[in-house]
C-alpha positions in Angstrom: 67.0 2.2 24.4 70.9 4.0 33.1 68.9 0.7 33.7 66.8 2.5 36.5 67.3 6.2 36.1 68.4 9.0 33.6 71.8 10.1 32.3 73.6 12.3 33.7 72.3 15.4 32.3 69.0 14.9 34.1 70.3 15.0 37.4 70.7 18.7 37.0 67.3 19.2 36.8 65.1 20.4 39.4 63.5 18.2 42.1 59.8 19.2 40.4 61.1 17.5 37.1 63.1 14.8 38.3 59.2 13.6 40.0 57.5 14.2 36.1 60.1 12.0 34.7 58.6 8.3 34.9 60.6 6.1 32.5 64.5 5.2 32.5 66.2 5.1 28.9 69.0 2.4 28.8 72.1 4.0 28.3 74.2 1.4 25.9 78.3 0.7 27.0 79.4 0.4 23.5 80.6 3.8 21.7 79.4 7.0 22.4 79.5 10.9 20.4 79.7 14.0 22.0 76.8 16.4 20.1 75.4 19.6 19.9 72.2 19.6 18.8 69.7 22.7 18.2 66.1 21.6 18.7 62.8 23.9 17.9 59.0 23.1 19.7 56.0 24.6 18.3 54.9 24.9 21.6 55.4 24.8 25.2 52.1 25.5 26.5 49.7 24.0 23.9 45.7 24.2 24.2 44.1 21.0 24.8 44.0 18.8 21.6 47.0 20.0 19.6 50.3 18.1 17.8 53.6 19.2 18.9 56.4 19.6 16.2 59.6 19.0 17.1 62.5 19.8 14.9 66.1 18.7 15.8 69.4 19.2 14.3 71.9 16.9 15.6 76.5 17.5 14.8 79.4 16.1 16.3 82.9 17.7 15.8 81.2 20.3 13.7 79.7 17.3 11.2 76.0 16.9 10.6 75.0 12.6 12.2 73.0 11.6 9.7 71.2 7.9 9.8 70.8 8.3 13.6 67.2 7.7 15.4 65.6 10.5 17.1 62.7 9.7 19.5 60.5 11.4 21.9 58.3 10.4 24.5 55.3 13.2 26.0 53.8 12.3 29.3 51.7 13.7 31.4 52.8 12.7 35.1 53.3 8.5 35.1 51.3 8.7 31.4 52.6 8.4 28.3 50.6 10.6 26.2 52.4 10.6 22.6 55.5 9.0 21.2 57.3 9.2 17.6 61.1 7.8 16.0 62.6 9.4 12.9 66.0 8.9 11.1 68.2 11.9 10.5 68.6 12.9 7.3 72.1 14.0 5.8 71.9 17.1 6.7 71.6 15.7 10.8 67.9 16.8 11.1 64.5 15.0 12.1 61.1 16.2 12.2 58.9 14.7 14.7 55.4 15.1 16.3 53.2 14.1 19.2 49.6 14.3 20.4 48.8 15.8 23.4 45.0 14.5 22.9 42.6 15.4 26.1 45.5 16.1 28.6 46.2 18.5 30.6 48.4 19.9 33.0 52.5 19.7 34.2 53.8 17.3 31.0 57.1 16.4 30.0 58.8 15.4 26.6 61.7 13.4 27.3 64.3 13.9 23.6 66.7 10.8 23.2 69.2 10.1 20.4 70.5 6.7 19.5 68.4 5.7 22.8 70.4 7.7 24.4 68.8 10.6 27.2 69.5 14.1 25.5 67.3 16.2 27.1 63.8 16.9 27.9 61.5 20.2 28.8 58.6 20.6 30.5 55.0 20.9 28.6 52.6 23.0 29.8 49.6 21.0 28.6 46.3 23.3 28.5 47.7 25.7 29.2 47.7 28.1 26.3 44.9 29.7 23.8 46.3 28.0 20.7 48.3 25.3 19.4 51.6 27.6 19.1 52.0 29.6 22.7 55.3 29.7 23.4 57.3 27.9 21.0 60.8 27.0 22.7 64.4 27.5 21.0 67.3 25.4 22.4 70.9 24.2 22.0 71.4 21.2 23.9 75.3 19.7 24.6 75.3 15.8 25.4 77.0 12.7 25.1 74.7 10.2 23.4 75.7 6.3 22.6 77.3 6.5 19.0 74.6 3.7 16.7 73.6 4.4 13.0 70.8 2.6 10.9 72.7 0.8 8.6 72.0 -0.5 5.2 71.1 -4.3 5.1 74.0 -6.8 5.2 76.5 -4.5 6.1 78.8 -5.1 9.1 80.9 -2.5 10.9 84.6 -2.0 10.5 84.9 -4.4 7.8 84.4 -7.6 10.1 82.2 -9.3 7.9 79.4 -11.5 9.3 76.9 -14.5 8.9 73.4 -12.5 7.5 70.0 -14.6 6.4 69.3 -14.2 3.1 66.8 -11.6 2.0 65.6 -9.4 4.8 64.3 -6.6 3.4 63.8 -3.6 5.5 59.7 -2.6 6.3 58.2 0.1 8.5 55.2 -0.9 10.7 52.2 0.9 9.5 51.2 1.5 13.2 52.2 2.6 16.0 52.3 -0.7 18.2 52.5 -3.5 15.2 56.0 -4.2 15.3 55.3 -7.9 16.1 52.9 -8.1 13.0 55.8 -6.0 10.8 58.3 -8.0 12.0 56.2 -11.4 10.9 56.1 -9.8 7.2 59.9 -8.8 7.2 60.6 -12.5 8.4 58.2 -14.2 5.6 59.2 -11.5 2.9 63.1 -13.4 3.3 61.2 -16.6 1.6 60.0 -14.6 -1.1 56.4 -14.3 0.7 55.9 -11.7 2.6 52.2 -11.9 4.2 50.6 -8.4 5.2 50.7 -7.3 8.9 47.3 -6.7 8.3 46.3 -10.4 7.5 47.2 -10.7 11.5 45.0 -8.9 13.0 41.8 -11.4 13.0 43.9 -14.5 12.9 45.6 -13.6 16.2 42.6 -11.9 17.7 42.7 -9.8 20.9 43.5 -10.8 24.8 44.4 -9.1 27.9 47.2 -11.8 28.3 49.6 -11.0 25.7 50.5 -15.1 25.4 46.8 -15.6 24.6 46.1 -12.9 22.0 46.9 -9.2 21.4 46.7 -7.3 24.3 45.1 -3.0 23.6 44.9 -1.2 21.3 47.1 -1.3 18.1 47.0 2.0 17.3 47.5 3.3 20.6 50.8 5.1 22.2 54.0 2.5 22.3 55.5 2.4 25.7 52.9 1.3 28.0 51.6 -1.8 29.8 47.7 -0.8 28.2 47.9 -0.8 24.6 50.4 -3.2 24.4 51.0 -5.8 22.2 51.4 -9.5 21.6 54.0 -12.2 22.6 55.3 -15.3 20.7 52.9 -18.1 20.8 49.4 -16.7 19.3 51.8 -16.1 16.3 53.4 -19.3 16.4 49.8 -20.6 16.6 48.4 -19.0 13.3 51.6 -19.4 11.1 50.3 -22.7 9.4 47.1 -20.5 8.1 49.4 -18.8 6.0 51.9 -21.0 4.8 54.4 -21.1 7.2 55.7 -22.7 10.7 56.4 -20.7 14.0 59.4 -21.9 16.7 58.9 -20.4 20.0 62.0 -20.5 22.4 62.9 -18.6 25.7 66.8 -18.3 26.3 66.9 -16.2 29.4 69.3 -14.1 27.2 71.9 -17.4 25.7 72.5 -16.5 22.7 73.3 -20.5 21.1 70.0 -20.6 19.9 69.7 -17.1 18.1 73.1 -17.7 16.6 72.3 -21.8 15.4 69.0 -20.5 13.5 70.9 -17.4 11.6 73.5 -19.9 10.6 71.0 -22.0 9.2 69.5 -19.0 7.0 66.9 -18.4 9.5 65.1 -15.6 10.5 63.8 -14.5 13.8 61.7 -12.3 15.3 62.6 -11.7 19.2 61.3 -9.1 22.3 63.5 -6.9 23.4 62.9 -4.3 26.5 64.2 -0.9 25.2 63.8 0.7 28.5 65.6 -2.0 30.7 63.7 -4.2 33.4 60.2 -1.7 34.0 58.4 -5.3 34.2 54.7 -5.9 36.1 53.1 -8.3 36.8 49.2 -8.7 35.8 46.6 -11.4 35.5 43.9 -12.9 33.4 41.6 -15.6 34.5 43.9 -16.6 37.2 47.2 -16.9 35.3 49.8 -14.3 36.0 52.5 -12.9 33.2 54.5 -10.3 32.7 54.3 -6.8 31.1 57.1 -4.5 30.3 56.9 -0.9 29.6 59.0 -0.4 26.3 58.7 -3.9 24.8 59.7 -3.9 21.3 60.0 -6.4 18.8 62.4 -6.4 15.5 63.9 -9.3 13.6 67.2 -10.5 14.0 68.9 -11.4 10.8 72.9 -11.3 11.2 76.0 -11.0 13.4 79.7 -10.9 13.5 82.0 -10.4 16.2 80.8 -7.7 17.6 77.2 -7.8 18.3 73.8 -8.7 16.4 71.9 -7.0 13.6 68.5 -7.1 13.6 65.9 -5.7 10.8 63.6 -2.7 13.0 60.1 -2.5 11.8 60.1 1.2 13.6 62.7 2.8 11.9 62.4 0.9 8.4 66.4 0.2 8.8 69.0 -2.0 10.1 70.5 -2.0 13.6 73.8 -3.6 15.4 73.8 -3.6 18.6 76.7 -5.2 20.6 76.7 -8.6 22.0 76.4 -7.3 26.0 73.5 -4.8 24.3 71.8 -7.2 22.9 71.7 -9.8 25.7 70.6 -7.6 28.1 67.4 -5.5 26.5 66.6 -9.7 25.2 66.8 -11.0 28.7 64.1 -8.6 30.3 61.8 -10.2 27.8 63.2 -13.7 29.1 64.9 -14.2 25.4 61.5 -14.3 23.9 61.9 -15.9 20.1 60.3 -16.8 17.6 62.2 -18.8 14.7 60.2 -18.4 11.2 60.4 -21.3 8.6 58.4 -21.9 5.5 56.1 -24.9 5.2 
């Protein structure tokens, strides 16, 4: 989910590709996996308008890695054109697919595993007759950090924990509503879970992301445009629907996070997948901060190790360790937002 540039894989590539290449993937310190995987792409050089299927088989030490995210990214130059997660199966495989939409020419499609670089390929976009010109074979070799989606309330190597009660596990029913998924996963733990749909009007729509919801919801996650929304215009509308919003910023101190879990509650907090790739924009004369690969999931449990948090993207759990944790949380300033039930 490396702070400033890709592993080391992609500094073998050519000078050309290194340029197409616009967004760093954090590279985690906690465990890694060395894998082979063997990944097929309908096509390479697509006609204008088409999806791209991506397949991708993923073992270690001969072993299929099952419960593992897979994610690409397809950009055209600085643009991030199309992006999609999946969860390997058992058998080590995910199916994915992206829109290339009106683009065209050089592209790339960056492949990452556990947010962890794998690989990537250049995309010819236009450049072919049909939506299947030149679909690509490839085994790929690469060290990738070693994180599973985990079943809720479990806790790695036995080490047992402190977890709110009843977080279920939810998948966002679009491609940038985590914050509005992760409101229903943290109101669903009273018993209550209020629609991420019921959001949508009561929050209403800003470019200032501390105002309202800033782009398009169902637009491609990543970028600065279609965006999102921060803590307080939920904090704000919580009372409408039974329930009482607690906005703190931590700089990335973790006392706060770890006094609400202990007292069985949840909360939903920003995290910056792709390390610091913050701007700065305004609205109106007020100035705030945008960061390319803002997420947002709910964080329900830790243990000595790291935090667990509920991710609407993936519909699963994941840990990530306590030095992880702090710093994708800290380029989003802590950002938190405690949930309690009136």
């Amino acid at each position: 989910m490396n702070r400033s540039i890709r592993g080391a894989a992609f500094v073998a590539l050519s000078l050309l590709v290194l340029s197409m290449a616009p967004l760093a993937t954090p590279v985690f310190a906690a465990g890694t996996v060395d894998v082979t995987s063997w990944i097929e792409v309908s096509s390479t050089r697509p006609a204008v308008g088409c999806s791209l299927d991506l397949g991708i088989e993923i073992r270690g030490g001969g072993n299929a890695i099952s419960s593992t995210e897979v994610s690409i990214a397809l950009f055209n130059g600085e643009e991030l054109i199309s992006a999609d997660r999946q969860v390997t199966n058992g058998d080590g495989i995910a199916h994915l697919t992206v829109e290339t939409g009106g683009a065209s020419g050089q592209g790339w499609l960056d492949v990452n595993v556990a947010d962890g670089y794998l690989t990537g390929l250049f995309i010819g976009l236009g450049f072919g007759g049909s939506c299947a010109d030149e679909e690509k074979f490839l085994t790929v070799e690469g060290t990738v950090p070693d994180v599973q989606v985990a079943s809720a309330g479990s806790s790695p190597d036995g080490t047992g924990g402190v977890f709110v009660s009843g977080i279920p596990f939810y998948v966002q029913q679009r491609n940038l509503s985590c914050e509005y998924a992760s409101l229903y996963i943290a109101t669903a733990a009273y018993g209550n879970g209020i629609s991420e749909y019921v959001f949508d009007d009561l929050v209403g729509w800003s470019s200032n992301p501390h105002w309202g919801y800033r782009g398009d919801i169902n637009g491609w996650w990543g970028n600065t445009t279609d965006y999102g929304v921060y803590a307080e215009p939920l904090a704000n509308v919580l009372p409408d629907v039974g329930f009482r919003g607690e906005v703190f910023y931590t700089g990335g101190d973790t006392s706060l996070l770890i006094d609400r879990i202990d007292a069985d509650v949840p909360v939903i907090v920003w995290v910056g997948l792709w390390g610091d790739q913050s701007i700065i924009d305004e609205t109106d004369g007020v100035a705030y901060k945008v960061t390319a690969g803002m997420h947002v999931v709910v964080a329900y449990g830790y243990d000595d190790t790291g935090v667990w948090v509920s991710d609407p993207a993936i519909g699963g759990a994941r840990h990530y360790s306590w030095a992880d944790f702090q710093y994708i949380w800290s380029v989003m300033d802590g950002m938190s937002l405690a949930i309690y039930q009136n």
